[in-house]
PDB file of N, CA, C and O in Angstrom, chain B, residues numbered from 101:
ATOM      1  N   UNK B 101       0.845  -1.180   0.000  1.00  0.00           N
ATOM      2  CA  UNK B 101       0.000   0.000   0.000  1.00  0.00           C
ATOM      3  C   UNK B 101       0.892   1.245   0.000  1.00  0.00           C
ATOM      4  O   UNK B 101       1.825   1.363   0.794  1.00  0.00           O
ATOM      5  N   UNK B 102       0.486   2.431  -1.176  1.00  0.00           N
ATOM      6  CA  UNK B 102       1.784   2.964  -1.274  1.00  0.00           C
ATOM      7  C   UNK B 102       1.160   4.295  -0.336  1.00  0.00           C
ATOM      8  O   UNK B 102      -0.040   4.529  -0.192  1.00  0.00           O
ATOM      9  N   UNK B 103       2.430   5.186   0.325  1.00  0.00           N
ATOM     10  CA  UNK B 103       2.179   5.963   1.169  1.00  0.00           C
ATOM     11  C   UNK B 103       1.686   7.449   0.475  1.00  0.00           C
ATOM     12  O   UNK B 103       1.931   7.651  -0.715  1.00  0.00           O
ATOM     13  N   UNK B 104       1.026   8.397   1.241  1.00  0.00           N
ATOM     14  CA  UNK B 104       0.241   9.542   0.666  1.00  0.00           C
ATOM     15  C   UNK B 104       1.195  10.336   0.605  1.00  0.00           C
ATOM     16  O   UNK B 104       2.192   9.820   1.109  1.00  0.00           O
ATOM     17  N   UNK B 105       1.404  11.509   0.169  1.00  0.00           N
ATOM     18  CA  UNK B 105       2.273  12.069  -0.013  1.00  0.00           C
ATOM     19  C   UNK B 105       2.129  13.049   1.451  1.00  0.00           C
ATOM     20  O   UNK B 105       3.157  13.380   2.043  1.00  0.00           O
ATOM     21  N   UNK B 106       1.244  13.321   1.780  1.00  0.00           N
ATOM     22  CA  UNK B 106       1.148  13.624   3.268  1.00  0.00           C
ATOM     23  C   UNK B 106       1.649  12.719   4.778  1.00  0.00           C
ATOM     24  O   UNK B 106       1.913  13.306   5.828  1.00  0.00           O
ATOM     25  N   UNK B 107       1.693  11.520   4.644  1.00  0.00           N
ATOM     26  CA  UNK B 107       2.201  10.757   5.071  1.00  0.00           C
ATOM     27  C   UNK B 107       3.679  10.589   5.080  1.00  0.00           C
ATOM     28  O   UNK B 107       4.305  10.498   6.136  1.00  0.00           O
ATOM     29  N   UNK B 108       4.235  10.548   3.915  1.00  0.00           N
ATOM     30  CA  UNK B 108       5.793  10.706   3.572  1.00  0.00           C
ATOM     31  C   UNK B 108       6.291  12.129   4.290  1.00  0.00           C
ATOM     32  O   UNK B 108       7.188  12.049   5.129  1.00  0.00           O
ATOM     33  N   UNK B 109       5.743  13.368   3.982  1.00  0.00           N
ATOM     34  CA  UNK B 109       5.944  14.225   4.431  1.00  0.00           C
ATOM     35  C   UNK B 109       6.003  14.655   5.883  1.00  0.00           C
ATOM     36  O   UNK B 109       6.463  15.715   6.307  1.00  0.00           O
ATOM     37  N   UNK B 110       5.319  13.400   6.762  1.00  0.00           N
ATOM     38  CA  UNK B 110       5.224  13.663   8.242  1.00  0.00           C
ATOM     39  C   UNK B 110       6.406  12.930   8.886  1.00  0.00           C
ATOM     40  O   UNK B 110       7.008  13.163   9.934  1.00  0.00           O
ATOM     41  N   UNK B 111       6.587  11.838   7.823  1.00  0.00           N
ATOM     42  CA  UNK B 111       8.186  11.191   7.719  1.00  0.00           C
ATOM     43  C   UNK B 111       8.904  11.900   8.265  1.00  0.00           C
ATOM     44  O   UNK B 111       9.449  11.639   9.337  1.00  0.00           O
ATOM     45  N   UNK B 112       9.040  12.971   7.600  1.00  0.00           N
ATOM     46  CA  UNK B 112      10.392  13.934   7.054  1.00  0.00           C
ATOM     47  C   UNK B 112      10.423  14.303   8.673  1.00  0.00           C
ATOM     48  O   UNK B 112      11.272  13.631   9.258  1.00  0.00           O
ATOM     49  N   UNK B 113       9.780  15.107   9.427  1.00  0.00           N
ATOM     50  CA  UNK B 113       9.913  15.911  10.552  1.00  0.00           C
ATOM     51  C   UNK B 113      10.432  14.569  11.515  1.00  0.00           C
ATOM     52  O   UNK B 113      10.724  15.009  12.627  1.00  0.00           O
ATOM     53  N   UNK B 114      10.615  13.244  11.449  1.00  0.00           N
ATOM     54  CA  UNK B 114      10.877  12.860  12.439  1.00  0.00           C
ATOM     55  C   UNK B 114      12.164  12.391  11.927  1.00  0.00           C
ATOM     56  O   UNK B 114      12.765  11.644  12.700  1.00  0.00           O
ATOM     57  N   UNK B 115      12.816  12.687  10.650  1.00  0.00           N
ATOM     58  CA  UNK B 115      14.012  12.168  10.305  1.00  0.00           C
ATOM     59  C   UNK B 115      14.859  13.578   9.992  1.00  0.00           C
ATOM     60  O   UNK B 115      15.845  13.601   9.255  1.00  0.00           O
ATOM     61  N   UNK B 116      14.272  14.834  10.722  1.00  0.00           N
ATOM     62  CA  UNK B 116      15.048  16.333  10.379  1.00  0.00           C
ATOM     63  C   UNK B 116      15.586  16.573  11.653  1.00  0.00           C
ATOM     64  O   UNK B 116      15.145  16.024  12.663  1.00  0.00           O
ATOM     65  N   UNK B 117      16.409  17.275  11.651  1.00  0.00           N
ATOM     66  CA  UNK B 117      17.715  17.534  12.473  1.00  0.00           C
ATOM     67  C   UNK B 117      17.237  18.804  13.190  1.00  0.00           C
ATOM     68  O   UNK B 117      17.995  19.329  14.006  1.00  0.00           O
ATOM     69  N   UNK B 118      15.825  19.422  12.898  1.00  0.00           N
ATOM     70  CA  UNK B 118      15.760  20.424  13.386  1.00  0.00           C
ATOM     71  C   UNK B 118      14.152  19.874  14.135  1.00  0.00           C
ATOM     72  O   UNK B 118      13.392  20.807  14.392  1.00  0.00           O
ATOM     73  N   UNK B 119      13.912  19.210  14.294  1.00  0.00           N
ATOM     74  CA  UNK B 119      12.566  18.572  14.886  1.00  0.00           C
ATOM     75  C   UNK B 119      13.288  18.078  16.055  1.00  0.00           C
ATOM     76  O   UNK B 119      14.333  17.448  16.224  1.00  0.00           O
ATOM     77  N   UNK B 120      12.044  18.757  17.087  1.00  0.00           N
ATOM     78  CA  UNK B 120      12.244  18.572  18.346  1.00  0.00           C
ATOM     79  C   UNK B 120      10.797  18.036  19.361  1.00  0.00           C
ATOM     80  O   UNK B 120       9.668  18.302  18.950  1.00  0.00           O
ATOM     81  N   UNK B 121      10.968  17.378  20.511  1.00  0.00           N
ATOM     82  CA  UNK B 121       9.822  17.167  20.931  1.00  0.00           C
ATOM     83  C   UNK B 121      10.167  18.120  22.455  1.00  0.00           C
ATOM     84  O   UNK B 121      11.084  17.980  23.264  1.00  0.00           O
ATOM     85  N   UNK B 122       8.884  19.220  22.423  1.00  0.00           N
ATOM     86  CA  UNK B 122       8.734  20.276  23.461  1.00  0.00           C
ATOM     87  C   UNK B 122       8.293  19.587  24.624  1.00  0.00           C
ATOM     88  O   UNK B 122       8.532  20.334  25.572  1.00  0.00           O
ATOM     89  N   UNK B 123       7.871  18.740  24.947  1.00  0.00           N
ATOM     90  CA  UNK B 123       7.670  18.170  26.237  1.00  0.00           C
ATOM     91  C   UNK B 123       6.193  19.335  26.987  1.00  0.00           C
ATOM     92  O   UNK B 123       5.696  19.374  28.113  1.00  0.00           O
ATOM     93  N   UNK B 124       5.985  19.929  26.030  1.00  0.00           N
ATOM     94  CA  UNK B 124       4.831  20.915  26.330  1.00  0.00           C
ATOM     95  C   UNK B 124       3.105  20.444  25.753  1.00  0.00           C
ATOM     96  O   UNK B 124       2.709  20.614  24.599  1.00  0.00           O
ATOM     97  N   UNK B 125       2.461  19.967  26.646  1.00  0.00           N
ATOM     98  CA  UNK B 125       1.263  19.032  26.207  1.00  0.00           C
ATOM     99  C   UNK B 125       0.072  20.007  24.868  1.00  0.00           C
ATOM    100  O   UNK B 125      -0.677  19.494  24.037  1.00  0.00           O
ATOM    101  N   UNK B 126       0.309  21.393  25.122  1.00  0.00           N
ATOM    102  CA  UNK B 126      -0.764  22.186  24.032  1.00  0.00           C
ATOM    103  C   UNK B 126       0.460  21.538  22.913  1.00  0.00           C
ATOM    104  O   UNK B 126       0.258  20.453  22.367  1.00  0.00           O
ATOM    105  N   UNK B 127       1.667  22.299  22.666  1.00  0.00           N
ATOM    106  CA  UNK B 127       2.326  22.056  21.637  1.00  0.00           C
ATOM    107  C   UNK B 127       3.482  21.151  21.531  1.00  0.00           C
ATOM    108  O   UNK B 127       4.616  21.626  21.477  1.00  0.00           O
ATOM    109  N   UNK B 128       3.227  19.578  21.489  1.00  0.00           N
ATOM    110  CA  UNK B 128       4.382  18.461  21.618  1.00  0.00           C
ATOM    111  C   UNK B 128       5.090  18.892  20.477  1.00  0.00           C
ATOM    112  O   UNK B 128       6.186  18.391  20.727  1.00  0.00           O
ATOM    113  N   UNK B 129       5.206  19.380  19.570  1.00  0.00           N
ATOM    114  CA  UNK B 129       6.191  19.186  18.238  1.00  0.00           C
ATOM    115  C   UNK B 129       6.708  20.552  18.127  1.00  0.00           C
ATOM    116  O   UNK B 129       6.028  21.448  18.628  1.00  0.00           O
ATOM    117  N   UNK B 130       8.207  20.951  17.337  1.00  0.00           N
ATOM    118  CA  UNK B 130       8.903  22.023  17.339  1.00  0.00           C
ATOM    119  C   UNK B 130       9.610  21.891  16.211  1.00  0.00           C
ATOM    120  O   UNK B 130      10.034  20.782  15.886  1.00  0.00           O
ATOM    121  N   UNK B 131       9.805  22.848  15.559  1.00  0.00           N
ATOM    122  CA  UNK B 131      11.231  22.838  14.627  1.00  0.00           C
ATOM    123  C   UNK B 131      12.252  23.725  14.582  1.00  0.00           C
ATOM    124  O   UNK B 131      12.203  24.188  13.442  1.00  0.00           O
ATOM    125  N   UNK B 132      13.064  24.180  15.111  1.00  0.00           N
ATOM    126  CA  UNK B 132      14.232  24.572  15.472  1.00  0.00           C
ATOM    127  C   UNK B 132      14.702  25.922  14.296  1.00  0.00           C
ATOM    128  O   UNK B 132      14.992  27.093  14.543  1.00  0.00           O
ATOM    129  N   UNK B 133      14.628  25.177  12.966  1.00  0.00           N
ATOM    130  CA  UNK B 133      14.832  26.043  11.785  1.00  0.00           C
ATOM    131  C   UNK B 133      13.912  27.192  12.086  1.00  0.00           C
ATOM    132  O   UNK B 133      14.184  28.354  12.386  1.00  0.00           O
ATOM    133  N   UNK B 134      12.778  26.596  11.935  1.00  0.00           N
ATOM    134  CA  UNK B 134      11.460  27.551  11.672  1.00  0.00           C
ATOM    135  C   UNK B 134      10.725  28.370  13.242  1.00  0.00           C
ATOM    136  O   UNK B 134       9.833  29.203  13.400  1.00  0.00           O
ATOM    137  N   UNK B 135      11.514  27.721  14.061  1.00  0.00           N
ATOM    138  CA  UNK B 135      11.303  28.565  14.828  1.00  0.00           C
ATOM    139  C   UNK B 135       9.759  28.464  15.692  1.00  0.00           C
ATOM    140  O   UNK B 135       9.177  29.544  15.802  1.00  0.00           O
ATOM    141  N   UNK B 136       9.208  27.481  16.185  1.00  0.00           N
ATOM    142  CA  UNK B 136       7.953  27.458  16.509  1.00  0.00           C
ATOM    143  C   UNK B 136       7.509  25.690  16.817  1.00  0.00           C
ATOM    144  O   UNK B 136       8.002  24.642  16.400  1.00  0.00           O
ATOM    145  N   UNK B 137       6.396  25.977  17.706  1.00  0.00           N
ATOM    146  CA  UNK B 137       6.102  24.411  18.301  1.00  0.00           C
ATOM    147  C   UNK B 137       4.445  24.314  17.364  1.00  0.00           C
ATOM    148  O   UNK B 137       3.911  25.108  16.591  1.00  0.00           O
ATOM    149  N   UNK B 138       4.152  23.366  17.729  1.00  0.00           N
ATOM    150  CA  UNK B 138       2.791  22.904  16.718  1.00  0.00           C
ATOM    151  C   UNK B 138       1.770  21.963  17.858  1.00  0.00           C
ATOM    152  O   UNK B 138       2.243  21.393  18.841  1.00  0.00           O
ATOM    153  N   UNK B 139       0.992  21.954  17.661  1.00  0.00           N
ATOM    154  CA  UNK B 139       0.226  20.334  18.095  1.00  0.00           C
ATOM    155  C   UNK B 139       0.115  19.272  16.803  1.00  0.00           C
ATOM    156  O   UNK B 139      -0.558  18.242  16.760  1.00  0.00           O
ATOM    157  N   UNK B 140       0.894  19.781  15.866  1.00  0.00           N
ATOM    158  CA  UNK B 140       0.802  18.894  14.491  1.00  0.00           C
ATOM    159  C   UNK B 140       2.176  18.638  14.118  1.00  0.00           C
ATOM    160  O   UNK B 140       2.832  19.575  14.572  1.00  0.00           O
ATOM    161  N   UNK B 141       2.718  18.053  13.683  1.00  0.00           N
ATOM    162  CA  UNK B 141       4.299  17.928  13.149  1.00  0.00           C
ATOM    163  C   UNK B 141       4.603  18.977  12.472  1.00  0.00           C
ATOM    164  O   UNK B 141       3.776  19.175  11.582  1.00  0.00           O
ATOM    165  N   UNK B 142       5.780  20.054  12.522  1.00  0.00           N
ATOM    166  CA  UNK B 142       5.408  21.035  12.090  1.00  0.00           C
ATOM    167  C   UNK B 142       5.413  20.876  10.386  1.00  0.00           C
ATOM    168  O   UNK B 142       4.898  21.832   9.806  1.00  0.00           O
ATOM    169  N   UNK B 143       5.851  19.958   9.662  1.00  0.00           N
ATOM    170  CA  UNK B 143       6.078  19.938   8.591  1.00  0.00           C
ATOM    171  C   UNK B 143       4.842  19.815   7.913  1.00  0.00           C
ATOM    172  O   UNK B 143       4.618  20.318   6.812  1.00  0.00           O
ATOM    173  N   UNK B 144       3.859  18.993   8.726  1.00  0.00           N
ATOM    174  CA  UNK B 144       2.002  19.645   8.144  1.00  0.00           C
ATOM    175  C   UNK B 144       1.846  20.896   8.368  1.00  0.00           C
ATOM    176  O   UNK B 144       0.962  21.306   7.615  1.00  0.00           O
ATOM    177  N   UNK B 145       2.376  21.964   9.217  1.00  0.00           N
ATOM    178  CA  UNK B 145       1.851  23.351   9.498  1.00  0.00           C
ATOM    179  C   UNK B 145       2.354  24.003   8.131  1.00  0.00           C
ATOM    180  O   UNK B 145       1.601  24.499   7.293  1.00  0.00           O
ATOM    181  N   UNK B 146       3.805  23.923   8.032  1.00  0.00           N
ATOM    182  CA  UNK B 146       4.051  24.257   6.905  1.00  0.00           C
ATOM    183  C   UNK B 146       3.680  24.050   5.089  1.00  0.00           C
ATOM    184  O   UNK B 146       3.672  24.795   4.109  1.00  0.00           O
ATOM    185  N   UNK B 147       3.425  22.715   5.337  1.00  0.00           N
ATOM    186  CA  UNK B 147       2.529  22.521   3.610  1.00  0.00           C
ATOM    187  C   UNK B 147       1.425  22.918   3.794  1.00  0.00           C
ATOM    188  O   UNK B 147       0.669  23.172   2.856  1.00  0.00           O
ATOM    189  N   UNK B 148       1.065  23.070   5.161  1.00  0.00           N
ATOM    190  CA  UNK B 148      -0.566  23.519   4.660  1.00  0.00           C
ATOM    191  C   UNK B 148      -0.426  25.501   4.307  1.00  0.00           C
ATOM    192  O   UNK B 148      -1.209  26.038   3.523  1.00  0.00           O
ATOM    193  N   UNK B 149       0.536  26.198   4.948  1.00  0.00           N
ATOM    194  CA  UNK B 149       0.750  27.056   5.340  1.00  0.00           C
ATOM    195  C   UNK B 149       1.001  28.064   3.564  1.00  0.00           C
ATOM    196  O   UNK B 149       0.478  29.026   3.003  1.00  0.00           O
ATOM    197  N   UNK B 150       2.058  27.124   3.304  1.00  0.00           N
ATOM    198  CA  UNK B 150       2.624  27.738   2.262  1.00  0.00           C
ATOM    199  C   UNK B 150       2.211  26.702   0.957  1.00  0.00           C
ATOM    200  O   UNK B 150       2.513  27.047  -0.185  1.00  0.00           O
ATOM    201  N   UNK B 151       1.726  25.818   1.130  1.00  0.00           N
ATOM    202  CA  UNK B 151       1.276  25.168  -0.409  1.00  0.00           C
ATOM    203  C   UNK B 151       2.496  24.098  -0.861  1.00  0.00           C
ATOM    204  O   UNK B 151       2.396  23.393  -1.864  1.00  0.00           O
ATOM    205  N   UNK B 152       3.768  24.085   0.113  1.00  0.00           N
ATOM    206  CA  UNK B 152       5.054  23.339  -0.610  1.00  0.00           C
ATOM    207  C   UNK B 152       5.651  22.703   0.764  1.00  0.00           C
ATOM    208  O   UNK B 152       5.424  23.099   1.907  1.00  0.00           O
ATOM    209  N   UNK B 153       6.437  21.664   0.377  1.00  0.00           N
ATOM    210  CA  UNK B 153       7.161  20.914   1.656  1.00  0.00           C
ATOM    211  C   UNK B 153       7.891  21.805   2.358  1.00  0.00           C
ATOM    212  O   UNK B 153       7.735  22.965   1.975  1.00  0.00           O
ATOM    213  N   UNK B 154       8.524  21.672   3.124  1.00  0.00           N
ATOM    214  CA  UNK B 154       9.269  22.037   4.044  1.00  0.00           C
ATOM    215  C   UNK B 154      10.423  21.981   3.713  1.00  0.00           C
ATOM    216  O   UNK B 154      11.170  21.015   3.558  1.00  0.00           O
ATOM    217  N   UNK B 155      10.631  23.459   3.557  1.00  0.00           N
ATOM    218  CA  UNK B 155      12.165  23.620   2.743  1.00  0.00           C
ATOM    219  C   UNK B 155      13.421  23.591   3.645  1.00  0.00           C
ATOM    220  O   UNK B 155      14.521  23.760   3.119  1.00  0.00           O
ATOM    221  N   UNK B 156      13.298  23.352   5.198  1.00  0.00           N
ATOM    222  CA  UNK B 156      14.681  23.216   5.805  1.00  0.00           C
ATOM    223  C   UNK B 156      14.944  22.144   6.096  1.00  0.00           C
ATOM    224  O   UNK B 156      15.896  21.814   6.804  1.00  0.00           O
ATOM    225  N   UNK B 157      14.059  21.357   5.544  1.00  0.00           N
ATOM    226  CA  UNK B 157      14.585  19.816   6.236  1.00  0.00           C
ATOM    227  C   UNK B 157      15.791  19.267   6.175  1.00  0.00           C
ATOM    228  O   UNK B 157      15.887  19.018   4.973  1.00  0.00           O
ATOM    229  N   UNK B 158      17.045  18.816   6.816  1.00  0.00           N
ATOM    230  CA  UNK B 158      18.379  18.379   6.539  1.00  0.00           C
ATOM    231  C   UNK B 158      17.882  17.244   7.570  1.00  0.00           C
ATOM    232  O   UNK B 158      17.214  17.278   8.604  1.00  0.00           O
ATOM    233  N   UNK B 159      18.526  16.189   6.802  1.00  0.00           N
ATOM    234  CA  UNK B 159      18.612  14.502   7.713  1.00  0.00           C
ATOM    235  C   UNK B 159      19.491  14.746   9.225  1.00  0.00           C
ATOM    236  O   UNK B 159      20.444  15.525   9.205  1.00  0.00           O
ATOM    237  N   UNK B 160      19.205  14.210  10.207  1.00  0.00           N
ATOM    238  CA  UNK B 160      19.683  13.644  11.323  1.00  0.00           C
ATOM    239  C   UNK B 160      21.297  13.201  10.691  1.00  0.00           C
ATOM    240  O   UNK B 160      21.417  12.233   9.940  1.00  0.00           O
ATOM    241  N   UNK B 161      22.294  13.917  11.048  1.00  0.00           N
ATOM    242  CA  UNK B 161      23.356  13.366  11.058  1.00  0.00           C
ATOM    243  C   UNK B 161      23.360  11.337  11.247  1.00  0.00           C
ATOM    244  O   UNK B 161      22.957  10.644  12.181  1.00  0.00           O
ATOM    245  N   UNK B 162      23.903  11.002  10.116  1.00  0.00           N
ATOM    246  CA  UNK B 162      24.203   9.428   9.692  1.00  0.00           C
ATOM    247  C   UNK B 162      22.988   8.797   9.290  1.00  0.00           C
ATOM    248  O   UNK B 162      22.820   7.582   9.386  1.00  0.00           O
ATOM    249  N   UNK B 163      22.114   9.611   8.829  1.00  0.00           N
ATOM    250  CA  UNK B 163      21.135   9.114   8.075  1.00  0.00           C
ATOM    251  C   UNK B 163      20.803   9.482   6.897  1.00  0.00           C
ATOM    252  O   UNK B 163      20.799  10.658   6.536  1.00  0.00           O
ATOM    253  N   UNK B 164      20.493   8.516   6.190  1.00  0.00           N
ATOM    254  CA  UNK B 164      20.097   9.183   4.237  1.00  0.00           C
ATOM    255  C   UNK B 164      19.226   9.449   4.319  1.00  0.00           C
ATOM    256  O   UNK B 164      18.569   8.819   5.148  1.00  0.00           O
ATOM    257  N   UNK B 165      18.297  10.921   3.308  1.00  0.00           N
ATOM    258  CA  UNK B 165      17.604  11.072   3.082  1.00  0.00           C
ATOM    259  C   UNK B 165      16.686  10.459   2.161  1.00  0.00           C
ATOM    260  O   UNK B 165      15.570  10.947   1.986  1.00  0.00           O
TER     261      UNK B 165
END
């Protein structure tokens, strides 16, 4: 079953170097680049936001993208 492209994309925030988990129960998710916490991964805030993926994503040191 092949994955949605929204799905792949929620991927991304848990394999980016700038995704963080806030330990803050309104907003568990953060991204470091962008500057801001979410109750959504922020990489959905952003496609929904701007219409395009998430342009800072860089891999977790020793991992391929």
């Amino acid at each position: 079953m092949p994955h949605t492209r929204s799905a792949r994309d929620a991927l991304l925030c848990r394999r980016c170097q700038h995704y963080f988990i806030t330990y803050n129960p309104a907003f568990p998710y953060g991204c470091r680049a962008m500057g801001f916490s979410s109750k959504r991964l922020p990489c959905l805030d952003v496609q929904e936001a701007s219409g395009r993926p998430c342009l800072r994503f860089q891999p977790k040191p020793g991992q391929n993208s």
